[in-house]
C-alpha positions, 0 to 999 in steps of 0.5 A: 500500500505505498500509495496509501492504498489497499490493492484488491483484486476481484473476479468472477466466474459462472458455469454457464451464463446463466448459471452456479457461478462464483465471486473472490476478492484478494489484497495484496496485503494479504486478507481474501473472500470468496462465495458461490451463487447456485443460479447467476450470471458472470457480469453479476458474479463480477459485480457481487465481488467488488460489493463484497470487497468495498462492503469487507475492506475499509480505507481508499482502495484501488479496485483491480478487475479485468471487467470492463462492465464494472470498471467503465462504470465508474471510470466513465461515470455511467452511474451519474446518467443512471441515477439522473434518469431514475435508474434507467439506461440511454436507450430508457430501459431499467438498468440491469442488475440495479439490485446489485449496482445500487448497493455498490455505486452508494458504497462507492460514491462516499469513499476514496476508491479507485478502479484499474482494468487488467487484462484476464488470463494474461498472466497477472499473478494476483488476476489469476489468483482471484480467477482461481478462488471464483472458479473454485467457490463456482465448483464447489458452491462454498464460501471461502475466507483467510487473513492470509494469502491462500496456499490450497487453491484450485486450478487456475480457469483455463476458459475464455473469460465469458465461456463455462468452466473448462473449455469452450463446449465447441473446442475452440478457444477464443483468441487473447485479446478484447474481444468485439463481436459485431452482428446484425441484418442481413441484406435484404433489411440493408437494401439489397446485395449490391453497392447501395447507400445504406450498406456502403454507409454502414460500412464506413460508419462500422470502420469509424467506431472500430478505428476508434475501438481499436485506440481504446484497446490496443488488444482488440480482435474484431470477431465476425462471422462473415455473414452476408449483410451486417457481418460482411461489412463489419469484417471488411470495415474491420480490415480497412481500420487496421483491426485485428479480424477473426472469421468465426464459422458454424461449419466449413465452406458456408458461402460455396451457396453464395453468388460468385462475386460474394464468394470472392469477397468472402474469400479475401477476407478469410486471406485477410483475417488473422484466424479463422475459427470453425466450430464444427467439422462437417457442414449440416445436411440441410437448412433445419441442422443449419440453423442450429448450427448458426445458433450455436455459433451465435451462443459461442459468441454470447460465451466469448465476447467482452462487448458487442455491436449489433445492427439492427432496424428495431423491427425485424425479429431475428435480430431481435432476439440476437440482441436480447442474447448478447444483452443477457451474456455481456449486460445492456451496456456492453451491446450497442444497438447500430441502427442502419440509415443513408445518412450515417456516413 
């Protein structure tokens, strides 16, 4: 504490999302916490250990979380918007996970305490020895609590940071790094398969906000499954920004049905992009085993995304429920809403 501050680490992990899940906290100094929940979410497994650690740790503190959900929070002040708007968010919405948010942010507000995002799963000693007591209080649904550092603790979770416990059901790991997904219409709600003004606008519009993305987190790796329509475009937009792109696929080869000249857009890409990630080995035998396909890949990246962009009209019904997947995976505010338009290039 040679700033006068106690240092404390906090994580949380979730079998599932939702699902039994567990929170931990750890000082430097020493003094750690931990607990289970039998049905919950991460991002509240998240939030329920920095409200045990300000509620158990008196003095400032620096708050040390490798989630942007709660870091943001206070770093960019969102908590002021919430309370001047009654506890609802931009979009007038109520504010999810008021009841653990509303103990926190009075906690915090009268206090000297500090937050620092770190990277999880990046070999920060105290990060992973919270990851460890999470996961372990996940498993074992069983609180935890010492003066001292622990000795006796459980592997550490080997797991993308929003995947279940162990490996990703798929057996792919997603890649290191801050991890954007961007989903959303198709071409028929964009105005078509040719060069228009909608899609050609969204694509610059998608290229502005990566690009400024990509200045916010120097590690960010855009994630797109290369659909046409929304996808498509992110991935291209992704390319001209500089950012890292990784094609994450249902099954092999899903554009040999496309038109020749969205297979050769497909193509360079696929040649462009950093990895391409396939989650299955076989391609479906027809288009009901497709579509589960494509809903598994969707639930992958509800399970591997730090945040989400997804384009959407309001109006069209599969992309809707695309929203409200990723808004219960990521939390509200860390799925941003795109809204298609002529004008906004």
């Amino acid at each position: 504490m040679a700033d006068g501050r106690r240092k404390i680490y906090t994580d949380g992990a979730c079998s599932g999302n939702p699902g039994p899940g567990g929170w931990a906290w750890i000082a430097k100094d020493g003094p750690f916490g931990a607990g289970p929940s039998p049905d919950t979410t991460n991002q509240r497994m998240e939030l329920q250990a920095v409200l045990e650690a300000v509620e158990t740790n008196e003095g400032p503190l620096e708050i040390i979380s490798d989630s942007t959900y709660v870091v943001n929070c206070f770093k960019d002040r969102w908590w002021e918007g919430w309370l001047k708007r009654g506890w609802t968010n931009s979009q007038k919405k109520p504010v999810a996970n008021r009841d653990l948010w509303e103990p926190l942010i009075a906690g915090v507000r009268p206090r000297d305490i500090e937050f620092t995002w770190v990277k999880g799963h990046a070999g920060d000693e105290w990060n992973d020895l919270a990851d460890r007591l999470a996961v372990e209080a996940c498993a074992t649904q069983q609180p935890r609590a010492g003066d001292e550092r622990p000795t006796e603790i459980g592997e550490p979770d080997k797991r993308p940071k929003l995947g279940t416990v162990g490996r990703d059901p798929t057996g792919r790991e997603a890649p290191e790094g801050h991890r954007l997904v961007v989903l959303g219409l198709r071409p028929r709600e964009l105005g078509g398969y040719g060069s228009t003004e909608v899609p050609d606008a969204l694509r610059h519009q998608l290229r502005e906000i990566l690009a400024a993305k990509a200045q916010m987190y120097p590690d960010l790796v855009v994630m797109s499954g290369a659909r046409l329509g929304a996808e498509m475009l992110a991935a291209e937009a992704a390319v001209e920004a500089g950012a890292q792109l990784v094609i994450v696929l249902p099954y092999p080869d899903p554009a040999s049905v496309w038109p020749t000249r969205e297979r050769a857009r497909f193509a360079a890409l696929a040649d462009a992009a950093h990895d391409v990630i396939v989650l299955q080995n076989k391609a479906p035998e027809d288009k009901q085993k497709a579509r589960g396909a494509l809903g598994r890949r969707d639930a992958w990246f509800a399970r591997n995304s730090h945040e989400a962009i997804v384009v959407w009209d309001e109006s069209e019904p599969e992309t809707g429920r695309v929203v409200r997947t990723m808004q219960d995976a990521l939390g509200e505010l860390d799925v941003w809403v795109l809204a298609p338009s002529p004008g906004s290039s």
